[in-house]
N, C-alpha and C positions, 0 to 999 in steps of 0.2 A: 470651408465647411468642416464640424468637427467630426473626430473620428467617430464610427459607430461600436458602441458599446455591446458585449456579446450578454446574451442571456444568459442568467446567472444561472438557473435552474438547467437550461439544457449542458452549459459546461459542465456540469456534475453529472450527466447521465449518456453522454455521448462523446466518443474517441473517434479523430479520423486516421486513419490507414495509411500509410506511403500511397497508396496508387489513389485516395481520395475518397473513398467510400467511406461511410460512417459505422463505427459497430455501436450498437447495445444491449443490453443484458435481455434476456427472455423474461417473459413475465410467469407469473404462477410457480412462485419460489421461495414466497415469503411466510403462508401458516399453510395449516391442514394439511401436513408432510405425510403423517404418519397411512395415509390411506393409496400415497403416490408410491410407487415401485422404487428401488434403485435405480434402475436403468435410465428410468423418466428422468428422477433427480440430478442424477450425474447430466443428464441431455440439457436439462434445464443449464445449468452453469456454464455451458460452453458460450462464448458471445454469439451475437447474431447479428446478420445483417439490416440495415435499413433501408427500405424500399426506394427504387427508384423515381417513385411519383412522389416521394413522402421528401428524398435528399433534399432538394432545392430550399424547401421552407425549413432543415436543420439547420441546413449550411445559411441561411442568413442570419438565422437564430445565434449561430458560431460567431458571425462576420466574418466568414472566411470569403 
């Protein structure tokens, strides 16, 4: 059987972790900055995690 090919798009949008969990970047960070706070914005860039219910269909998306 051949190997499973990983999704091209989610390889660009998702990192997985040492211990296996997936981060992604937070949404609402791309225009209409100028009416969002500092604090929001800087909140906004830190990564974030992917949901538990959501991992499974990353991870095969991955082929991990």
């Amino acid at each position: 059987m051949p190997k499973m090919k990983t999704n091209s798009s989610a390889k660009k949008r998702f990192k997985v972790t040492g211990s296996g969990k997936i981060k992604r970047a937070k949404a609402f960070k791309r225009h209409i900055l100028t009416k969002k706070s500092n604090k929001r914005k800087t909140r906004l860039t830190a990564p974030g995690l992917v949901s538990e219910a959501d991992s499974a269909n990353i991870k095969r998306l991955l082929a991990i």
